[in-house]
C-alpha positions in Angstrom: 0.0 0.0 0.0 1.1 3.7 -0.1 2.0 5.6 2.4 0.6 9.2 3.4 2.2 11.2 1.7 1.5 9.2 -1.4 -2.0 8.5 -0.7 -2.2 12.3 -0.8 -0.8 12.5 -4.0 -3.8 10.1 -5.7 -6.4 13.1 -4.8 -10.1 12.1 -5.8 -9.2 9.1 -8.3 -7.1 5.7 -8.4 -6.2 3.7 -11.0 -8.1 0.2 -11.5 -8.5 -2.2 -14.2 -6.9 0.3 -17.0 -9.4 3.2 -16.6 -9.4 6.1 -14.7 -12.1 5.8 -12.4 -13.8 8.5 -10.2 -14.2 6.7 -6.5 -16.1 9.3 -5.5 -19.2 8.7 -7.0 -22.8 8.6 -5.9 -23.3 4.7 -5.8 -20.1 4.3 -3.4 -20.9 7.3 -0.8 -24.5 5.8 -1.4 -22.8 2.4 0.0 -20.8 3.6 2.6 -23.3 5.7 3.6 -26.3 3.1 4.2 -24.9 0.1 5.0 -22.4 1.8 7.6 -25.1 3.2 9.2 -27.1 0.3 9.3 -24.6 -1.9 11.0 -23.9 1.0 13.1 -27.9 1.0 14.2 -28.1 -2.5 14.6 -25.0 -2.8 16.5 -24.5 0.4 18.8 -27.5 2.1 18.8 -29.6 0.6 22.2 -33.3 1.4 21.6 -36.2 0.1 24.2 -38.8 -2.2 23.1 -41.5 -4.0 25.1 -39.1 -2.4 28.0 -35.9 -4.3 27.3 -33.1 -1.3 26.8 -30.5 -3.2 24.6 -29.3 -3.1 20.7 -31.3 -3.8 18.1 -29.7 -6.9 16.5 -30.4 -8.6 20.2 -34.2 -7.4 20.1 -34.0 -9.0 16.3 -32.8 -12.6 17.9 -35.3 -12.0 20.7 -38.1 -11.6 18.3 -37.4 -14.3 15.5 -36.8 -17.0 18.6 -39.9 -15.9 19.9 -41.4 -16.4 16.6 -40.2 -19.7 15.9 -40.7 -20.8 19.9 -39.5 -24.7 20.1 -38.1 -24.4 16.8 -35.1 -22.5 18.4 -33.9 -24.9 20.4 -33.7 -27.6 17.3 -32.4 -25.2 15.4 -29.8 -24.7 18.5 -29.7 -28.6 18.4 -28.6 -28.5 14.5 -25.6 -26.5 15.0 -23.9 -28.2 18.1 -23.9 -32.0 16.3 -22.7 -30.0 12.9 -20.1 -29.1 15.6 -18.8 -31.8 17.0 -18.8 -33.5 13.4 -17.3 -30.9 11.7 -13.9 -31.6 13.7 -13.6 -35.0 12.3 -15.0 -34.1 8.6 -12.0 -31.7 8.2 -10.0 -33.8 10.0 -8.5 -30.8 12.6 -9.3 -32.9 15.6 -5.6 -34.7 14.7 -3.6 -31.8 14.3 -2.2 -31.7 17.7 -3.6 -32.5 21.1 -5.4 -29.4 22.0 -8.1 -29.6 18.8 -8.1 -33.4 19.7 -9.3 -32.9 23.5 -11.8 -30.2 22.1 -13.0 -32.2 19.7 -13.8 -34.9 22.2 -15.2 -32.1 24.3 -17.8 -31.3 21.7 -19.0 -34.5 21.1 -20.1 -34.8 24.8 -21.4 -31.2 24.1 -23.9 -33.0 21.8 -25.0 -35.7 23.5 -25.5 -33.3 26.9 -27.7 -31.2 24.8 -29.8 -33.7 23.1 -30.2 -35.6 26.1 -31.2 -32.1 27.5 -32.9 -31.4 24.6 -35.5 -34.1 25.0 -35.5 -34.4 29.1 -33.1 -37.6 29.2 -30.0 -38.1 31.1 -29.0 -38.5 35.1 -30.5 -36.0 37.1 -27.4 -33.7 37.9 -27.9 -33.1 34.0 -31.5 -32.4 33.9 -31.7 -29.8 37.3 -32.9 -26.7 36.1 -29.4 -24.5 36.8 -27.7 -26.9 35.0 -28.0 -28.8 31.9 -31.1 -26.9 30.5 -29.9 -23.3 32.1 -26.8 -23.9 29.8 -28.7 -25.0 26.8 -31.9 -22.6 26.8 -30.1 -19.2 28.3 -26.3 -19.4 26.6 -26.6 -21.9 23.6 -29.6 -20.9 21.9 -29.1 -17.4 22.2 -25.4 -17.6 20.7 -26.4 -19.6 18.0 -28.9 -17.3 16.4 -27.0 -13.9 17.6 -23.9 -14.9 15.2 -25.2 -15.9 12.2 -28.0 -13.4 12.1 -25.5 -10.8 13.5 -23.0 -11.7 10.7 -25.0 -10.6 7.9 -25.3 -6.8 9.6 -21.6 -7.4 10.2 -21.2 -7.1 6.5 -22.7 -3.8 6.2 -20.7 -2.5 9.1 -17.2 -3.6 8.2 -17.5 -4.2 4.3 -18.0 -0.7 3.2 -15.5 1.4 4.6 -16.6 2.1 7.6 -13.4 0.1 9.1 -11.0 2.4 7.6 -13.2 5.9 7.8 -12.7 5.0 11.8 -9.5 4.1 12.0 -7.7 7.2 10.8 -9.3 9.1 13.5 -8.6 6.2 16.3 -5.2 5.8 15.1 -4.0 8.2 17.8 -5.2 6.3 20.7 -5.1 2.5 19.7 -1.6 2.3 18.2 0.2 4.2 22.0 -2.0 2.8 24.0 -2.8 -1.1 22.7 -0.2 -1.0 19.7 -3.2 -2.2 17.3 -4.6 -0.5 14.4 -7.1 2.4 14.3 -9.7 0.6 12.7 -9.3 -2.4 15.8 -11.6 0.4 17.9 -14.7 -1.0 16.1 -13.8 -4.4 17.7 -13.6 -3.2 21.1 -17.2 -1.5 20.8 -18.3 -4.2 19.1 -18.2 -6.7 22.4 -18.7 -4.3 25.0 -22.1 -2.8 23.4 -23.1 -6.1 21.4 -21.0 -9.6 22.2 -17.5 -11.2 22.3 -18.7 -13.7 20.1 -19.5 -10.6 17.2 -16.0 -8.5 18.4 -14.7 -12.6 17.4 -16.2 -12.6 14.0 -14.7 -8.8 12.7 -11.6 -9.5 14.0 -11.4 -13.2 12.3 -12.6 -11.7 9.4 -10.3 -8.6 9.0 -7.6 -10.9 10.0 -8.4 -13.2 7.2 -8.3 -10.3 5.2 -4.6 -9.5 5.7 -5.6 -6.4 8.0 -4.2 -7.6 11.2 -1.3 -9.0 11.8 -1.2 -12.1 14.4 -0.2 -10.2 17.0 -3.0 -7.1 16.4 -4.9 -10.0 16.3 -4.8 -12.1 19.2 -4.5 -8.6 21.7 -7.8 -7.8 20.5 -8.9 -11.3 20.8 -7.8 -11.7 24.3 -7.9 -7.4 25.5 -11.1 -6.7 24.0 -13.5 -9.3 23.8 -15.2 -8.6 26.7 -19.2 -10.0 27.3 -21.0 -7.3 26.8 -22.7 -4.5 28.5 -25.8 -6.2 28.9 -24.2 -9.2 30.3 -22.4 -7.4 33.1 -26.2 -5.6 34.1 -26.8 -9.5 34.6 -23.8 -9.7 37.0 -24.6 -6.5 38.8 -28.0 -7.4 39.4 -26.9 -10.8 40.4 -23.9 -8.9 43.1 -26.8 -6.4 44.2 -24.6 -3.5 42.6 -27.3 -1.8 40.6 -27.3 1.1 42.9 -23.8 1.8 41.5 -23.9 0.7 38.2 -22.5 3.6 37.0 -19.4 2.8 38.8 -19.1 -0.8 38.1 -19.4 -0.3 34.7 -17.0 2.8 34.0 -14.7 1.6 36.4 -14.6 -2.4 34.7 -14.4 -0.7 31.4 -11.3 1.5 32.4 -9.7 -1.5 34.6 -10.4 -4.0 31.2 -8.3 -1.4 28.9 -5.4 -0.7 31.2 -4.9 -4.4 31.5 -5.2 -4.8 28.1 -2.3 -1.9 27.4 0.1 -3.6 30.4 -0.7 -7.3 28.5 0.8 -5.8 25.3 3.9 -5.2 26.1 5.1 -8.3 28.4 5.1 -11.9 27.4 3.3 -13.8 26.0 2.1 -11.0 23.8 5.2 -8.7 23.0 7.2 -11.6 21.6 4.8 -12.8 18.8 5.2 -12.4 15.2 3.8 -9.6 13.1 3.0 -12.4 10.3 0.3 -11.9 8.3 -3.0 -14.6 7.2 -2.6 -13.5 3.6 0.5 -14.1 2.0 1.4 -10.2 1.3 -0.2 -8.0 4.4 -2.6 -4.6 4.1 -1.3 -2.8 6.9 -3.1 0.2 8.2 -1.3 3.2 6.8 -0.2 6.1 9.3 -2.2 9.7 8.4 -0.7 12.3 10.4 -2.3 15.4 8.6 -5.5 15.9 6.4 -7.3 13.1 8.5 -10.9 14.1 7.7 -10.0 13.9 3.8 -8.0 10.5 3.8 -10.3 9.2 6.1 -13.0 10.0 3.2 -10.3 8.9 1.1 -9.8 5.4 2.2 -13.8 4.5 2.5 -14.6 5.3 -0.5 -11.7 3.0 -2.1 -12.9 -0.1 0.5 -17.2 1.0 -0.7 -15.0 0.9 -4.6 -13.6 -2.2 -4.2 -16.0 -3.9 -2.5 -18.1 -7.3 -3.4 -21.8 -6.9 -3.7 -23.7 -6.8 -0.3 -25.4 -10.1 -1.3 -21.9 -11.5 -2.0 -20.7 -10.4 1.2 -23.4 -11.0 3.4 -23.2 -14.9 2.2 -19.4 -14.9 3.1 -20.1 -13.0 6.4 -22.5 -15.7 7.4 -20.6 -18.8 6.3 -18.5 -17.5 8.9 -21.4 -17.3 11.7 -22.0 -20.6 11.2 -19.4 -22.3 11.5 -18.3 -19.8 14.3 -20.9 -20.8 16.0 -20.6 -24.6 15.2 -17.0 -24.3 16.6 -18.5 -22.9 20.3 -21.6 -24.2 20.7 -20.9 -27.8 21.6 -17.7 -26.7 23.5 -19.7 -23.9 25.5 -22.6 -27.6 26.4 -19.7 -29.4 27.4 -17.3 -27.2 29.6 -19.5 -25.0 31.0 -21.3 -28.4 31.9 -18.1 -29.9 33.9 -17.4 -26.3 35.3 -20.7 -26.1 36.9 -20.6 -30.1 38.0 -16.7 -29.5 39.6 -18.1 -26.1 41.5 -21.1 -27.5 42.8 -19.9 -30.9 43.8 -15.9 -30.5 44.3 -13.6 -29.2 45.9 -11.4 -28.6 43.0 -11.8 -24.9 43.0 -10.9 -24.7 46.7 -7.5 -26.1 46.1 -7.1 -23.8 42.5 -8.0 -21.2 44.8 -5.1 -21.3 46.9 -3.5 -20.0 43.6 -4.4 -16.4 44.4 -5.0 -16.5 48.1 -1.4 -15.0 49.1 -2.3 -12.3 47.0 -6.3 -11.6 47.8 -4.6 -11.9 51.7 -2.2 -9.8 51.0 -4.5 -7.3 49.1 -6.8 -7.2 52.3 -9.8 -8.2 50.5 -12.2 -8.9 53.0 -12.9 -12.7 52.6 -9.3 -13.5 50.8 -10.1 -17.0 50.1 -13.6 -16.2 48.8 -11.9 -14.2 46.5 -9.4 -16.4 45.5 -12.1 -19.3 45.3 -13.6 -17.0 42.6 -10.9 -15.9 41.0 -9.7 -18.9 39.7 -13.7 -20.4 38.8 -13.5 -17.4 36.5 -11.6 -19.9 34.3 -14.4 -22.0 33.6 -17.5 -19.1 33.2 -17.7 -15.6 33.8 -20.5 -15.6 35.6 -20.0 -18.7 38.1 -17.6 -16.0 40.6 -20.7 -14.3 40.9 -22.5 -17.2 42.2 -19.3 -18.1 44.4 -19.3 -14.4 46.5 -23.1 -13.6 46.6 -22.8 -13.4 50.6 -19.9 -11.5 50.5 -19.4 -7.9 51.7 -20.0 -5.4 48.7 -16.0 -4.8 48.4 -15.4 -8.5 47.4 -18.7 -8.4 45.3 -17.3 -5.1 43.5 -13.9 -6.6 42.7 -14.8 -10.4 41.9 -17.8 -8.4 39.7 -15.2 -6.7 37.9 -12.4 -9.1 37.7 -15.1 -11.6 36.0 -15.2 -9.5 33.1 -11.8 -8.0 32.7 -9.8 -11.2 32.5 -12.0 -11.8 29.9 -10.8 -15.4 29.1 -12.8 -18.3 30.1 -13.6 -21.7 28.8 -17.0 -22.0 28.3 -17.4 -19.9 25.9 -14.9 -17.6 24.9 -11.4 -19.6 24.5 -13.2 -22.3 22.4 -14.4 -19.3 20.3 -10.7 -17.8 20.1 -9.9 -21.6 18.8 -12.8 -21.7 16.5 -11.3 -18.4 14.6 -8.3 -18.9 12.6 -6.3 -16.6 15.0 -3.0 -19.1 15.8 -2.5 -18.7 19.6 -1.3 -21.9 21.9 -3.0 -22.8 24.7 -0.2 -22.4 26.6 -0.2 -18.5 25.7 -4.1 -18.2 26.2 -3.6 -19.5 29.9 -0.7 -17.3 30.7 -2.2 -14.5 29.6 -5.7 -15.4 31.8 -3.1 -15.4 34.7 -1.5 -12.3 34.3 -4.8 -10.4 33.5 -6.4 -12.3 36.6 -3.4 -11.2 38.9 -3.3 -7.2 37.3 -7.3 -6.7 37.6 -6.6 -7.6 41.2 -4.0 -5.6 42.0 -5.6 -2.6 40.0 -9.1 -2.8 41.1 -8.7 -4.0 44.5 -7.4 -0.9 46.1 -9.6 1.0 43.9 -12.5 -0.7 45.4 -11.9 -0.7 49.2 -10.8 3.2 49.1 -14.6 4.6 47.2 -16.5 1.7 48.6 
């Protein structure tokens, strides 16, 4: 690509296919302006209907599930044994022994959540917090939000939306997170819609030689937060909607300053800048004129582009299998997380982990904390259940760290490995660690001092 000064140098028209061709024209502002604005309605803009306050894409799920009532759930059914077959039908569950102990994982995702499906199975499986919880409120929901979600996805990222933003981001990302402008769309993305969504852009513009691996897996692992409406769910499970305000702004700004410490220690500062593609589009750096290479760009991305049926069929391939890839993972461990919490004492002994540091912290029930901080592993949302009789400092901080480490096996590492973003287990445990043991030591004070 050119560089800036270059790129200035082109002016209103670029050269393509031997004719001199005006990018600037009515049906590519028409492009970039609809569909941007579009996928940023559908994705940013919360609206209230029938008193839900949330985006519109979820109120879209909401209302095609409701429509289809039982169907949803065979639908659901559908996509987890496409799942765990697809492993062995591409034959990735050999490629080394982490895809071949997910792949077993998923096929006892699908038998859970048939046997779920149609009220079979021991009882531990069929109690209602369990086995049909997991199915009905996380499954189902996932599986329509991504492909449905992906075909609004083209609209928001296809047109030049991607590269309008990032000129203007490019101050803040690239200091603070050393990731492209354009990688701000995938931090809004989770927080306001999903992690599973912020998943798909970034797969997709990584496919697309726009991130390298590196830009890559930091905003697979620093961004993809659940989103905003998932932590209400947490606060009103903590009791901490009387201060919502400042569990939210302060998670948020705990998340990102995590996220910009990660970056530059290991694991993360000592990957590769390699690119999917065999030649790279790297993000050029505009340091004057923003506002007209901005334009610039987006209308050479709305140019270029593939027809919106074209891309929305590519953009939903993806969803799918996406969501084949987590579904049957998200039955399975989420299952054996909620089985070893409730019935073990595994997580007491993983909790001694972090209890030198909670104790030394002075969080008021260490070990609870500790206890929680390490279930956070398994689910987000199973610390909450861990410190609900705790004081409000050690529901504040476990409410927080559940969403700023941001890793967890139920659903969001298998959808990391579902992506083609190459990251080794090993690296996607370390880095849980080290955000675990930073959110603490960040937040913690934060807490007991305004609390």
């Amino acid at each position: 690509m050119s560089n800036a000064h270059e790129q200035e140098d082109l002016g209103n028209v670029y050269h393509g296919n031997d004719q001199r061709t005006t990018i600037y024209s009515v049906k590519n502002v028409s492009k970039f302006s609809i569909f941007s604005a579009i996928g940023i309605f559908m994705f940013f803009i919360p609206i209230d209907v029938n008193g839900k306050n949330s985006i519109p894409l979820d109120h879209l799920v909401t209302w095609i599930r409701g429509s289809i009532g039982s169907g949803a759930a065979y639908y659901t059914m559908i996509i987890v044994l496409l799942g765990a077959i697809y492993p062995f039908y591409t034959k990735t569950w050999k490629k080394d022994k982490v895809n071949l102990v997910i792949s077993l994982f998923k096929v006892f995702g699908a038998i859970s959540a048939f046997l779920v499906l149609f009220n079979m199975g021991p009882a531990w499986l069929l109690a209602g917090d369990m086995g049909p919880y997991w199915f009905h409120q996380l499954l189902t929901p996932i599986g329509m939000l991504v492909p449905i979600g992906a075909i609004f996805l083209a609209m928001l990222v296809g047109y030049g939306l991607l590269e309008f933003i990032g000129v203007f981001m490019q101050p803040v990302m690239r200091p603070l997170w050393r990731t492209p402008g354009r990688s701000a769309i995938d931090a809004v993305a989770s927080f306001v819609g999903s992690y599973s969504i912020g998943l798909l852009i970034t797969n997709r513009i990584y496919k697309e030689g726009k991130y390298t691996k590196r830009e890559a897996i930091i905003i697979a692992t620093g961004f993809s937060t659940v989103s905003a409406t998932f932590m209400i769910v947490v606060a009103k499970t903590l009791d901490l909607m009387h201060i919502w305000n400042l569990y939210f702004w302060l998670t948020f700004f705990v998340t990102f300053v995590v996220t910009a410490i990660t970056v530059r220690i290991w694991p993360i500062n000592k990957m590769t800048d390699d690119y999917y593609t065999e030649v790279g589009f790297p993000e050029e750096i505009i340091r004057k004129k923003r506002v007209k290479n901005a334009w610039e760009l987006a209308m050479q991305t709305a140019d270029r582009a593939p027809s919106l049926r074209r891309n929305i069929i590519d953009n939903v391939k993806d969803g799918f299998v996406m969501a084949m890839g987590i579904l049957p993972s998200i039955m399975s461990i989420g299952l054996i997380g909620l089985l070893l919490a409730n019935h073990t004492p595994v997580f007491d002994y993983f909790g001694y982990l972090f209890y030198p540091l909670t104790t030394l912290l002075q969080i008021p029930e260490p070990f609870l904390a500790a206890k929680a901080a390490a279930i956070n592993l398994v689910d987000m949302f199973l610390p909450s259940l861990v410190v609900l009789e705790a004081s409000l400092e050690t529901r504040f901080i476990i409410g927080s760290l559940s969403i700023s480490t941001i890793l967890f096996f139920s659903a969001l590492i298998p959808c990391i490995l579902s992506t083609e973003i190459p990251i080794k287990m090993s690296h996607i445990l370390s880095i849980w660690f080290i955000r675990t043991v930073l959110s603490l030591l960040i937040m913690t004070p934060i807490a007991l001092l305004i609390l």
